[in-house]
VOBA-527274 format. One record per residue (C-alpha): residue number from 1; x, y, z. Coordinates in steps of 0.25 Angstrom, whole numbers, plus 5000, padded with zeros to 4 digits. Each point is the difference from the previous one (the first is absolute). Example, Ala and Ser with C-alpha at 12.3 -4.5 7.8 and 13.67 -1.06 7.14 Angstrom:
# residues 2
    k     x     y     z
    1  5049  4982  5031
    2  5006  5014  4998
***
This chain:
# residues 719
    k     x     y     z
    1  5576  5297  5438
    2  4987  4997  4993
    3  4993  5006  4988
    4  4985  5005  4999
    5  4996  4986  4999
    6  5007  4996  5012
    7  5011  4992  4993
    8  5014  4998  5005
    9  5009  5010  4990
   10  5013  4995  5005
   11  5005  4986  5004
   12  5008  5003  5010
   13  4996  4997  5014
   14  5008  5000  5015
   15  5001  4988  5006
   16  4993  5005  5012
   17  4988  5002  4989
   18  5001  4988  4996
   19  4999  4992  5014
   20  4991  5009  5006
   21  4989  4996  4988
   22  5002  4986  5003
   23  4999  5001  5016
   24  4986  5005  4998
   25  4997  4987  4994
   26  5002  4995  5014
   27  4988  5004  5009
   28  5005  5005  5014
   29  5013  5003  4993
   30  4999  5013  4991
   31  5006  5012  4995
   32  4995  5013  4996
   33  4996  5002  4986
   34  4994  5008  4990
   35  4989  4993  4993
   36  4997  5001  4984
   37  4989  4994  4995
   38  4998  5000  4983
   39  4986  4996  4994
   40  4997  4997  4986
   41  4986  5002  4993
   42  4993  4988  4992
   43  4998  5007  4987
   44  4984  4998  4994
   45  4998  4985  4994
   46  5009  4992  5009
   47  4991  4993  5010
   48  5001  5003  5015
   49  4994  4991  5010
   50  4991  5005  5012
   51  5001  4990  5009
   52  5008  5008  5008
   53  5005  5013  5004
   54  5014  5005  5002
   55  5004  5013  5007
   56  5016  5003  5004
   57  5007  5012  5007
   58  5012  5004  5007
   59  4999  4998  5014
   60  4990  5010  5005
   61  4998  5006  4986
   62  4990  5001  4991
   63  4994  4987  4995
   64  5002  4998  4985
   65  4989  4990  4991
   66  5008  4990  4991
   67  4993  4995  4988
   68  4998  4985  5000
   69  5003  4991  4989
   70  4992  4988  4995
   71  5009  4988  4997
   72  4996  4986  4997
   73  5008  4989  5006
   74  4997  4985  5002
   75  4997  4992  4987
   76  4993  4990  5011
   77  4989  5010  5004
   78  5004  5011  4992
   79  4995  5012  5009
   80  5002  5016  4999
   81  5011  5003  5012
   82  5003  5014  5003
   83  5014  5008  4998
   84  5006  5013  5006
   85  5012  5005  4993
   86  5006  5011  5006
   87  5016  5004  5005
   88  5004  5006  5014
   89  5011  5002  5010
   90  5000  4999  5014
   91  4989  4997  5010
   92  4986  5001  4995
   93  4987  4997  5008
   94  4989  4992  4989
   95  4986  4998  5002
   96  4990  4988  4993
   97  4987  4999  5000
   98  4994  4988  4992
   99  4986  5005  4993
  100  4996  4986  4998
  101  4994  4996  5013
  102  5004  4999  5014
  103  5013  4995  5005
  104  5001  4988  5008
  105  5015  4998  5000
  106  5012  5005  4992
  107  5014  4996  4999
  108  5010  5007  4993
  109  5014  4994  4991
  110  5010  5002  5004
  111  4997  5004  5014
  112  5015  5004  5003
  113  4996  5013  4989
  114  4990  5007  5010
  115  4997  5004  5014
  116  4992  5007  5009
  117  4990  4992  4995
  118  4983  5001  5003
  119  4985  4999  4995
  120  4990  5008  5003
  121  4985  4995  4995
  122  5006  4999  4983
  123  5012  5007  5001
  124  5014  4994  5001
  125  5013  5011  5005
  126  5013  4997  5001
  127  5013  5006  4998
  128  5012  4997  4988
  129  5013  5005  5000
  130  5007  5000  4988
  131  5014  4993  4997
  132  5005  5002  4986
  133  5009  4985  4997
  134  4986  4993  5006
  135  4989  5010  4994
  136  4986  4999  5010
  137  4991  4990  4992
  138  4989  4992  5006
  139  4987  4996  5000
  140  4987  5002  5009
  141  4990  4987  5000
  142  4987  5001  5005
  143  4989  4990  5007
  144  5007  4987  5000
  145  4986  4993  4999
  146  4998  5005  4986
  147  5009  4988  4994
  148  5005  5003  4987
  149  4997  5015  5001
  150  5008  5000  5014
  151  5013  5000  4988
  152  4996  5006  4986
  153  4992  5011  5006
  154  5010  5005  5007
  155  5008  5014  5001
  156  5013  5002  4994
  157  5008  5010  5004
  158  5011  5006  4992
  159  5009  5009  5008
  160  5011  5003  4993
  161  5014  5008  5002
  162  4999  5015  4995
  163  5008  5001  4985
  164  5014  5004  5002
  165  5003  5010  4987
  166  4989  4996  4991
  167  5000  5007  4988
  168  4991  5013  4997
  169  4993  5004  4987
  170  5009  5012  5000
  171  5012  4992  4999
  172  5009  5001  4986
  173  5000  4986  4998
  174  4985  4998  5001
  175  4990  4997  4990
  176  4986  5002  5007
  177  4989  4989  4994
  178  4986  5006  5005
  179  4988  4992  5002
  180  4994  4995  4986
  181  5015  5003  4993
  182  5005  4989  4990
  183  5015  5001  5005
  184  5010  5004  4990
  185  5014  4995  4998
  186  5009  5010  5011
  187  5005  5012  4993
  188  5013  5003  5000
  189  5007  5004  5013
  190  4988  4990  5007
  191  5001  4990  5008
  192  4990  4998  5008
  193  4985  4996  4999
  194  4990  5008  5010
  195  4986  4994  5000
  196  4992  5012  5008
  197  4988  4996  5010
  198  4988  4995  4992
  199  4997  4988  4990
  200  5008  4996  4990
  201  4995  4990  4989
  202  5006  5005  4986
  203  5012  4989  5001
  204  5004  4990  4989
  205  5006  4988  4994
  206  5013  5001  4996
  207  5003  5010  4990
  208  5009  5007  4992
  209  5001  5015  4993
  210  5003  5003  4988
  211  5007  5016  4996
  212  4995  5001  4986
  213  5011  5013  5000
  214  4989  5008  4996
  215  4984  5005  5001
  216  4992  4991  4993
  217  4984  4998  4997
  218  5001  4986  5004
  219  4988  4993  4995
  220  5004  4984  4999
  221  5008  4990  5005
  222  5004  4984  4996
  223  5002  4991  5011
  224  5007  4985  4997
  225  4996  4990  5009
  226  5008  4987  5002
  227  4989  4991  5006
  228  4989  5006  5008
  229  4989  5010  4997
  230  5007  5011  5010
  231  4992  5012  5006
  232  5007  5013  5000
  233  4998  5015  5000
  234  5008  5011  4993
  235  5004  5014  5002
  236  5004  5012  4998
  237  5008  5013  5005
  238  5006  5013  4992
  239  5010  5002  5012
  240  5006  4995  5010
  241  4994  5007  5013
  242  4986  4997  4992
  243  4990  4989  5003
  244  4995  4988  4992
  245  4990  5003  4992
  246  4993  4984  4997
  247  4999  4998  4984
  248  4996  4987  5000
  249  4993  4990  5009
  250  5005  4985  4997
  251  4993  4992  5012
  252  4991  4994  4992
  253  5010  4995  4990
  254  4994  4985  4995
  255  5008  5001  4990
  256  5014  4993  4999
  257  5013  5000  4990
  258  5002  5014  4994
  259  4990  5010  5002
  260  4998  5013  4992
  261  4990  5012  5007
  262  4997  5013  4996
  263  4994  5011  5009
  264  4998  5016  5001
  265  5013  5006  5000
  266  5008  5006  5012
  267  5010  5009  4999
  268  5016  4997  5006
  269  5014  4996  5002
  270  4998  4988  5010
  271  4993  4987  4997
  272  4997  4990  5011
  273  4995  4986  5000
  274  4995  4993  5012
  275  4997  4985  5000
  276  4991  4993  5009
  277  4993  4986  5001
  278  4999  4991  4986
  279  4989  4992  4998
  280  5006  4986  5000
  281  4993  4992  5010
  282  5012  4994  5004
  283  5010  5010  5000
  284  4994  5013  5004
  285  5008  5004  5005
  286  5011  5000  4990
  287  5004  5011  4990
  288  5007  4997  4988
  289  5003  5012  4990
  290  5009  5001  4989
  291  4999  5014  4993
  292  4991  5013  5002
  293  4999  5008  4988
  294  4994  5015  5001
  295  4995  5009  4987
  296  4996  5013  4996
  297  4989  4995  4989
  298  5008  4992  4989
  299  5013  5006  5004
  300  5010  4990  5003
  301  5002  4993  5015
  302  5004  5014  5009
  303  5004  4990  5013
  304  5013  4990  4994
  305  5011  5002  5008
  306  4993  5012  5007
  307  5001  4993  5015
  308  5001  5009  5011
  309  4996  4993  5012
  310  4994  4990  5006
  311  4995  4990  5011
  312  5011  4990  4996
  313  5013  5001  4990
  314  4995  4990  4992
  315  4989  5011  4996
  316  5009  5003  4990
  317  4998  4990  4992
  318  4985  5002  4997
  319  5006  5011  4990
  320  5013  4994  4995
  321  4993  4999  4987
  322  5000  4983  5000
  323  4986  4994  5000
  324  5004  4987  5003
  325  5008  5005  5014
  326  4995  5007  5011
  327  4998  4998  5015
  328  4992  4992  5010
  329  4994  5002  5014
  330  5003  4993  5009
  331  5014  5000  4997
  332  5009  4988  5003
  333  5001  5003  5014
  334  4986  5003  5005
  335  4995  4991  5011
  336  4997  4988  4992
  337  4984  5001  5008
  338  4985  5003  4994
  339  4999  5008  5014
  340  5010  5010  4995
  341  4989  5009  4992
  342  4992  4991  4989
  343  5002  5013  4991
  344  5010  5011  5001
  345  4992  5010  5002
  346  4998  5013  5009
  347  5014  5003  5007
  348  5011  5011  5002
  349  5012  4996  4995
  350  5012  5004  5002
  351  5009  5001  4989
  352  5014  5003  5003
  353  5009  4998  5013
  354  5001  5009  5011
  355  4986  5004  4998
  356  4990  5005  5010
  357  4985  4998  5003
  358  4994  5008  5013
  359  4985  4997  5003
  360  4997  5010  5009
  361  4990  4999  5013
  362  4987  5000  4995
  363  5002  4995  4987
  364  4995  4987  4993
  365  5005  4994  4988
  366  4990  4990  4992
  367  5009  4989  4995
  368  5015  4996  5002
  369  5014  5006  4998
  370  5011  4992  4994
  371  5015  5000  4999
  372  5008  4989  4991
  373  5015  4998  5001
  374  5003  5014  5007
  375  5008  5005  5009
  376  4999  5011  5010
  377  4983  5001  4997
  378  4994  5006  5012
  379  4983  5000  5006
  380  4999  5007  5014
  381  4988  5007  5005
  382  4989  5000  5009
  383  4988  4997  4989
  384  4993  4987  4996
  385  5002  4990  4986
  386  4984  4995  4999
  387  4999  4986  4993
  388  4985  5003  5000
  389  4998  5002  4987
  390  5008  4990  4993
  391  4996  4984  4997
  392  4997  4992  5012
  393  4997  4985  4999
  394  4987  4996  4996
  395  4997  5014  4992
  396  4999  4998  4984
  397  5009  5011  4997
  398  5015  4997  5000
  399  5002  5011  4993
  400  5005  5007  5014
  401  5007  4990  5006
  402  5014  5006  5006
  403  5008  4999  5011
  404  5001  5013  5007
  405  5016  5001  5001
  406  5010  4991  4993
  407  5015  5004  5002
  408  5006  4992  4992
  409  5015  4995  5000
  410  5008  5013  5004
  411  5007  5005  5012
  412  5001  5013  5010
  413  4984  4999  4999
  414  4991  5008  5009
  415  4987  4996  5006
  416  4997  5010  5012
  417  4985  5004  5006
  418  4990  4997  4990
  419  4987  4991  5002
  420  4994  4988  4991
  421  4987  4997  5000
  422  4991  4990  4992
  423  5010  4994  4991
  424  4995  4989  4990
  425  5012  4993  5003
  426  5014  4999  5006
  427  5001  5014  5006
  428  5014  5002  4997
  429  5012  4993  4992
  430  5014  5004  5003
  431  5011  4996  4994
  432  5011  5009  5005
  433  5012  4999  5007
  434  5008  5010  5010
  435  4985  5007  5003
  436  4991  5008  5009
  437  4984  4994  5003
  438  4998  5010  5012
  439  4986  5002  5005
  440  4992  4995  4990
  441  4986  4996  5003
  442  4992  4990  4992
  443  4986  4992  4999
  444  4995  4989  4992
  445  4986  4991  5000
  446  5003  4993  4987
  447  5005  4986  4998
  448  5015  5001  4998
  449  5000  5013  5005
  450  5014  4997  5005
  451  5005  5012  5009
  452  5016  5001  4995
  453  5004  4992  4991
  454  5016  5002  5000
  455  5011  4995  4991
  456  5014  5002  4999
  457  5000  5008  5013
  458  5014  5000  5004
  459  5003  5011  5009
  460  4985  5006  5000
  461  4995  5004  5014
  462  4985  4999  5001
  463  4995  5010  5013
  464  4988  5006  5007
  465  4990  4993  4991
  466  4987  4996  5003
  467  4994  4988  4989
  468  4985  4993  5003
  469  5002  4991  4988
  470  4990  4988  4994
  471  5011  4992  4996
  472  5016  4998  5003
  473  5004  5013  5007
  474  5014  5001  4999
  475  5004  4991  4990
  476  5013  4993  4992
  477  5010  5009  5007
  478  5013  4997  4997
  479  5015  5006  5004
  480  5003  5008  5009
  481  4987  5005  5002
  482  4995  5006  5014
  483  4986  5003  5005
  484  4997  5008  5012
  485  4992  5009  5010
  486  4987  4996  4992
  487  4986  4993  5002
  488  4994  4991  4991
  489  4986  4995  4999
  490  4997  4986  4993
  491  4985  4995  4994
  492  5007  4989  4992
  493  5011  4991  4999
  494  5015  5004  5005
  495  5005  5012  5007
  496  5017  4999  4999
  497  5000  4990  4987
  498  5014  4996  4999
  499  5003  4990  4986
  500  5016  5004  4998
  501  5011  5007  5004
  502  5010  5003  5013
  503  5001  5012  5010
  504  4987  5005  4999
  505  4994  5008  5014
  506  4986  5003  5007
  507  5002  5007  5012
  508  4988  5009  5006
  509  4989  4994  4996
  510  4984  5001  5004
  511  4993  4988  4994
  512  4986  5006  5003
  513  4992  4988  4994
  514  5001  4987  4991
  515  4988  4995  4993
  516  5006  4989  4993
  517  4992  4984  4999
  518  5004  4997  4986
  519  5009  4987  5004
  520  5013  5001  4993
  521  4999  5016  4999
  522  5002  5003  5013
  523  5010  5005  5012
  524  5005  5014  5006
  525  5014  4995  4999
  526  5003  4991  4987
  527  5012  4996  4993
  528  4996  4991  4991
  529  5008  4990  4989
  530  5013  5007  4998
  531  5014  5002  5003
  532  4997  5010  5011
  533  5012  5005  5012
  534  5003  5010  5008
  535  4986  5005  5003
  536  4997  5008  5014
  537  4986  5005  5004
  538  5001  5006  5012
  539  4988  5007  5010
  540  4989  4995  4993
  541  4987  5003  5006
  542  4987  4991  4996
  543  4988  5004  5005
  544  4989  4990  5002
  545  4995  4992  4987
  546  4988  5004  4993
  547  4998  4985  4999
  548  5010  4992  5007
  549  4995  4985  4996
  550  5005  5007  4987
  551  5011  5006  5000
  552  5015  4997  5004
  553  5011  5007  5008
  554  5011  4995  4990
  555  5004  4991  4989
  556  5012  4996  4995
  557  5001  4989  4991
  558  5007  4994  4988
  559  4992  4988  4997
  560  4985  5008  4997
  561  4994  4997  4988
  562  4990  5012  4994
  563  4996  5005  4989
  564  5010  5007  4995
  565  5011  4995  5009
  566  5006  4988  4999
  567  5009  4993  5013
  568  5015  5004  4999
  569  5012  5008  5005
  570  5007  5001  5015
  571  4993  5009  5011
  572  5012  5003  5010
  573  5004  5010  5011
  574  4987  5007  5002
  575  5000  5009  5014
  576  4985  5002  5006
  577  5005  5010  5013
  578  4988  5006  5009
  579  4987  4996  4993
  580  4989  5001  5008
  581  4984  4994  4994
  582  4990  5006  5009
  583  4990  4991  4996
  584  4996  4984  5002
  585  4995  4990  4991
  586  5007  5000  4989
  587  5005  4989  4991
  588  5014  4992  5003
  589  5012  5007  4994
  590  5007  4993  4991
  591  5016  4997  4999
  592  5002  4988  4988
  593  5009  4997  4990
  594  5014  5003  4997
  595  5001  5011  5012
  596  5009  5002  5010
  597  5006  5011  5009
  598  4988  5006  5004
  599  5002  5008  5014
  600  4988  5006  5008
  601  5003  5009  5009
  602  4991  5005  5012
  603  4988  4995  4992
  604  4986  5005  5010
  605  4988  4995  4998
  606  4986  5001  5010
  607  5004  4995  5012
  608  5014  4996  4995
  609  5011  5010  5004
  610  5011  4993  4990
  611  4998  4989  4995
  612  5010  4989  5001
  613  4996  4988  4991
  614  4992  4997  4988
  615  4989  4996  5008
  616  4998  5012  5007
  617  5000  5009  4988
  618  4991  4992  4993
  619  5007  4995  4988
  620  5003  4986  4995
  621  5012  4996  4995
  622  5000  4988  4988
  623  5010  4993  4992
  624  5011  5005  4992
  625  5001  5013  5011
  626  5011  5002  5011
  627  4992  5004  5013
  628  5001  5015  5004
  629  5007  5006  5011
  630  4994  5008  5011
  631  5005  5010  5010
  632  4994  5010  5010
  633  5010  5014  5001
  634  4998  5012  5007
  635  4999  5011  4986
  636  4995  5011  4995
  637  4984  5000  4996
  638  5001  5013  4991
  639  4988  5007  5000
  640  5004  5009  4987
  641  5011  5006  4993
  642  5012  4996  4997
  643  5010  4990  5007
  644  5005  5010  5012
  645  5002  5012  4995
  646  5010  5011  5002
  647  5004  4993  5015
  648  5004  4987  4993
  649  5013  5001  5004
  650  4998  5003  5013
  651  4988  4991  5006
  652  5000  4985  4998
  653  4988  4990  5004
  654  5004  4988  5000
  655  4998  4987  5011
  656  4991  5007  5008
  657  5008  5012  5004
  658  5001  5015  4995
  659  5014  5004  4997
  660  5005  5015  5000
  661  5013  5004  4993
  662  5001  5015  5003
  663  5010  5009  5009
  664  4989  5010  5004
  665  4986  4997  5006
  666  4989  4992  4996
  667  4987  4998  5003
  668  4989  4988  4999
  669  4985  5001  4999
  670  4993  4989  5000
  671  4984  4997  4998
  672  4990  4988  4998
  673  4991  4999  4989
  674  4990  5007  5007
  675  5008  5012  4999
  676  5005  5001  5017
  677  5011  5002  5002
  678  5007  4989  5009
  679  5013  5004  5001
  680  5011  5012  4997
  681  5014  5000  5006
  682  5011  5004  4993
  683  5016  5002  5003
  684  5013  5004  4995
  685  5013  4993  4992
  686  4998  4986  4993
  687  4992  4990  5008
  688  4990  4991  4998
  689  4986  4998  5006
  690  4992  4986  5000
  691  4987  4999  4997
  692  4995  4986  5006
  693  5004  5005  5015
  694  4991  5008  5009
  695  4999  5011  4991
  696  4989  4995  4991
  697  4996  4984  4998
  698  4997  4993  4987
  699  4992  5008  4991
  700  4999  5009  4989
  701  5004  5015  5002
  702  5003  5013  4995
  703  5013  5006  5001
  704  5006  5012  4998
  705  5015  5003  5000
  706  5008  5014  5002
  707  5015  5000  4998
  708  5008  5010  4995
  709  4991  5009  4995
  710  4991  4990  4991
  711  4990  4992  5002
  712  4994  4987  4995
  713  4987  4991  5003
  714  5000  4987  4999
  715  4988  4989  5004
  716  5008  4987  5008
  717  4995  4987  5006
  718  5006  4995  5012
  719  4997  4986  5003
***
C-alpha cells in the first residue's frame, strides 16, 4: 500500500514480494512487478547541471523528467558533475541523452545495476530494477577520450528505495519548518522536525532560549565573553507556536570581553541567542561565553536563571548568574580537527534524545545539523544537506565553515536517505554506537573532505550508501562495525582506512574509482599501525583505476611512518574473500610489518581467475609480515542483498555444488551475465547438483532457486 506520493505505508512485505523484486535485478530471470517511480523538484537557487538530460517511466509508461543536480567533486580538477536523486520500485526503463556533445563511448558503474542496455546517436536506455538492502546507484561516463572529464563530468544517479512510513505534515508529533522558517524549539507533544520541499538557510550556531515568564519590551542585552570577539544574533517570540522576530544582528561584533548594546524594542516571552564564528584568527572557530544578560531599559537582568532550552545542556550556564563560568564550543569531546567547521555556525541542532529531523524530497538545507551526546536522534528523508554556502578552502571568510552533519558520542542513531553535497570538510562525524547509516548519499571536492569519519562504532551497520569522497571514505571504523550493499567512489587517499579495532566487516561493495597518488595516503584496502583483528572484506568489486601507476589494491602495514601516524601495533587475522580488480597497472600491494594471518580468498584479477601467490596478485611482501595464504573455492558472488535470504536454510553453495534441503519440489534456473538462460532443471527431496560437470563450465552465472515456496538469487563462480 503506498500513499499519494508513492511511499510505502506499511513495512510489511511477503516473502514472495521481496524475492520477486530482486529477480528482476537478473536479466532473463524476472517477475512481474508494479513500478513506482517518486521525482523531487530542485527548489529555485540550487544549481542544476545541463549536461545531461534524464527521463524515467514505468515500463511502457509515461516518461517522467528528473531534475539534475550540479555537484562538485574532485579537488584535482575540481569539475561541475551531474546528480539525479530520485526513489522507485520495481523495474523501470531510463533514458540519457548527453547535451554536451556527441558520444563516442560510454560505460556505466556498476554494470551489474542495468540491462537492456543501447545508444542511439546521444541517447543512452537501459533498464534498472530496484532492490531495497543494495539501492540502484551508478554512474554513466561519457567519451573516454575526453581525459579528466571522462570522470568529473559524469552522471550520477541516485535511485533510491521508496520511504517506508515517513512522517506527514498532518502527523501529531510533527512541527512543519517551512522554506525561510527560523526552526523553533519543538513544542510540547513534538518530536519530530519536518523541513518541507524548498531552501532553507535561517539555521544557527548553537543557542539557547531564555523564558523571561512574561511579555516584555525587550530593548538591550549584555554578552560576557571569555576570550574572543564572538559574532552572534538575538531573538525574540511572544509564544511558543510564533516565529523569531531578529532584535539584534552581532556578526559584525569586533569587540571582545563584555559587551553591552541597545536597540529598538521588541515585544515577548522568549529570548534567543545564536553564536556564530569569533574573530580570533586562530581560533574561529571557537566559542567561549560566560553569561547573557537581557534588559528592559534600566530594569534589572530579566534572563538569570531563566533557561529553557538549548543546543547543548551546558547552555545553561550562560545565565546561571556567574560571570566568571560559562560554556565553550567545542566541548571536550568534539573531533579535536580545524576541518570540523572553523566557526560553529549555521546548523540544526538537535537538542534532546530521541528527537527527529525529516528533510523531505525536494528540500535543501544551507548548512549542517548536529547532534552531541544523544541518543535515539533521527535524519531520514529524501532531500539534500548543501555545503555550498559555508567556508571552503582558500575563501577569506571562515565565518561559515561547518561540517554538514556531526553525531556526536551517542547511540541508537539514525542516518537513512538524505544527500550531502559540497561539504567544506569531513562530510560526516559519527561517534555512535548500536546505529543505523542506511542509504545515505554524499559528495565532497574539498581537501579532507573525508566521506565517513566513524568512531566508537560498535555494533553500527552502514548499508545502501553511495560516498564519492576527496579524502578517506570510510574511515577509523572501529568495533563491531559492518558495511555493506554500498558503492564508493574515491578522488583522494583511502577507501576502507582501518587504524584500530577488531571485527569490523565490508561485504557488497562496488569500488567504482580511486584517484589516489599522494605516496603514503593511499590504498582501497588499509590497515594501517595498529592493533587491528578479526577484519573480513568480502565480494569486493574494484573497477579499473583512474590512475593505476598511482593507486594500490591494498595496504596493510605497521611500520609506515606519516604525518600523523606513527609505526606501531600488530595487524593480525585479516580475511580478503572474492576481490575482484577489473583493471591493470596498478602499483604493488603492500603487506609489511608486524602482520600476520592474512587469507585471500578467490582473489580474480584480468586474466587471473584466482589468484594463487603473491606474485600473481601483484603485492609484495617485506620484512616483519607473514606471507598471505591463497585459495581458490567454488562460492557465492552475491550480486545484492542480503547473505541468502529467506531459503537460507534450505540451499547451500559451497565446493562447487548446489545443495537443496527441501521435502517437496524445487526448481533451478540458471543464466549467464548476458542474461540467457543456459540452464533450468529442477527435482524433488534433498539432493545435490554439481556445478563444474556438464551442466555448465567454469564461469560466472546467475542462479535462481525455488524451494518450498520461497525464492532466492544468488551470483556464483565456478572455477
Amino acid at each position: 500500500m503506498k500513499d499519494t506520493h508513492g511511499n510505502l505505508r506499511t513495512p510489511t512485505r511477503s516473502a514472495w514480494a521481496f524475492y520477486s523484486t530482486i529477480m528482476m535485478a537478473v536479466p532473463g530471470i524476472s517477475a512481474t512487478a508494479f513500478a513506482t517511480v517518486v521525482t523531487y523538484t530542485v527548489p529555485a537557487g540550487v544549481p542544476t547541471n545541463a549536461d545531461y538530460s534524464v527521463r524515467v517511466r514505468q515500463s511502457g509508461g509515461t516518461w517522467q523528467n528528473l531534475p539534475i543536480c550540479n555537484v562538485k567533486v574532485n579537488q584535482w580538477h575540481l569539475s561541475n558533475a551531474s546528480m539525479v536523486n530520485f526513489s522507485f520500485s520495481g523495474t523501470i526503463d531510463m533514458e540519457v541523452t548527453y547535451n554536451a556533445g556527441a558520444i563516442s563511448d560510454f560505460e556505466v558503474r556498476p554494470s551489474w545495476m542495468v540491462g537492456s542496455v543501447a545508444r542511439t546517436g546521444n541517447v543512452i536506455t537501459f533498464t534498472t530494477s530496484q532492490d531495497d538492502t543494495f539501492p540502484r546507484k551508478f554512474v554513466v561516463m561519457v567519451n573516454k577520450s575526453g581525459g579528466d572529464n571522462y570522470y568529473d563530468k559524469c552522471l550520477h544517479i541516485l535511485g533510491n528505495p521508496l520511504e517506508v512510513n515517513p512522517p506527514r505534515e498532518t502527523d501529531t508529533n510533527v512541527q512543519v519548518v517551512e522554506p525561510g522558517q527560523t526552526p523553533v524549539p519543538l513544542n510540547s507533544g513534538k518530536d519530530t522536525y519536518y523541513f518541507k520541499p524548498g531552501l532553507h538557510t535561517d539555521h544557527t550556531g548553537p543557542w539557547a532560549e531564555i523564558d523571561l515568564g512574561q511579555s516584555y519590551a525587550v530593548d538591550k542585552i549584555t554578552l560576557v565573553q571569555r576570550d574572543f570577539s564572538q559574532t552572534f544574533k538575538v531573538w525574540v517570540r511572544n509564544g511558543l507556536a510564533d516565529n523569531y522576530t531578529l532584535a539584534y544582528n552581532g556578526m559584525s561584533n569586533t569587540f571582545s570581553g563584555t559587551i553591552a548594546q541597545s536597540f529598538p524594542a521588541v515585544t515577548g516571552r522568549y529570548v534567543k541567542i545564536a553564536f556564530f564564528a569569533n574573530n580570533n584568527d586562530g581560533n574561529r572557530y571557537k566559542c567561549h561565553i560566560n553569561e547573557f544578560k537581557v534588559y528592559v531599559g534600566a530594569s534589572a537582568n530579566l534572563a538569570q536563571g531563566k533557561y529553557r532550552v538549548g543546543s547543548h545542556s551546558t547552555m545553561s550556564t550562560i545565565v546561571d548568574g556567574n560571570d566568571n563560568g560559562g560554556t565553550s564550543f567545542p566541548t571536550s569531546g568534539w573531533p579535536n580537527r580545524n576541518m570540523t567547521g572553523e566557526s560553529v555556525t549555521d546548523r540544526f541542532w538537535f537538542t534532546a534524545a530521541n528527537e527527529k529531523v525529516y528533510i523531505a524530497g525536494g528540500a535543501v538545507l544551507r548548512g549542517g545539523v548536529y547532534s552531541e551526546n544523544l541518543n535515539g536522534t533521527m535524519m531520514t528523508g529524501r532531500g539534500i544537506i548543501d555545503g555550498s554556502q559555508s567556508y571552503h578552502a582558500g575563501q577569506e571568510n571562515y565565518i561559515n565553515r561547518v561540517n554538514p552533519y556531526v553525531a556526536f558520542q551517542g547511540s541508537g542513531v539514525t542516518l537513512e536517505g538524505y544527500t550531502v553535497m559540497d561539504p567544506p570538510g569531513w562530510t560526516c562525524f559519527f561517534n555512535c554506537g548500536n546505529s543505523t547509516l542506511k542509504n545515505v548519499n554524499q559528495f565532497s571536492s574539498e581537501g579532507n573532505g573525508d566521506g565517513f569519519n566513524l568512531g566508537g562504532t560498535g555494533g553500527t551497520v552502514a548499508s545502501g550508501l553511495f560516498i564519492r569522497a576527496c579524502d578517506d571514505l570510510v574511515g577509523y571504523p572501529s568495533g563491531t562495525f559492518t558495511m555493506k550493499n554500498s558503492c564508493l567512489w574515491g578522488d583522494k587517499a583511502h577507501l576502507f582506512f582501518l587504524t584500530g579495532g577488531s571485527g569490523q566487516k565490508f561485504y557488497n561493495i562496488d569500488v567504482l574509482n580511486s584517484h589516489e597518488d599522494l605516496g603514503e595516503y593511499q590504498g582501497v584496502i588499509v590497515c594501517q599501525n595498529a592493533n587491528i583483528s578479526n577484519v573480513l572484506f568480502e565480494n569486493i568489486r574494484i573497477w579499473p583505476f583512474r590512475d593505476p601507476a598511482g593507486s594500490v589494491v591494498m595496504w596493510l602495514t605497521a611500520v609506515l611512518s606519516t604525518g600523523w601516524s606513527n609505526p606501531g601495533g600488530n595487524i593480525s587475522n585479516i580475511t580478503i574473500r572474492n576481490l575482484s580488480y577489473l583493471g591493470a597497472g596498478e602499483r604493488q600491494s603492500i603487506i609489511e610489518g608486524s602482520v600476520s594471518g592474512v587469507n585471500i580468498i578467490n582473489y580474480s584479477r584480468p586474466g587471473i581467475p584466482c589468484v594463487t601467490n603473491a606474485a600473481q596478485g601483484n603485492i609484495t611482501v617485506r620484512s616483519g609480515a607473514s606471507a598471505p595464504t591463497f585459495a581458490c573455492v567454488a562460492t557465492i558472488r552475491r550480486y545484492g542483498g542480503e547473505p541468502s535470504g529467506a531459503v537460507s536454510h534450505l540451499v547451500t553453495f559451497a565446493h562447487g555444488a548446489i545443495t537443496i534441503a527441501c521435502a517437496g519440489r524445487h526448481t533451478i534456473s540458471i543464466a549467464n551475465l548476458s542474461g540467457a538462460i543456459v540452464k533450468r532443471f529442477g527435482g524433488s527431496g534433498n539432493r545435490s547438483y554439481a556445478l563444474n560437470d556438464a551442466r555448465l563450465g567454469a564461469g560466472t552465472y546467475y542462479v535462481k532457486v525455488t524451494a518450498g515456496g520461497m525464492e532466492t538469487c544468488e551470483r556464483i563462480v565456478i572455477r
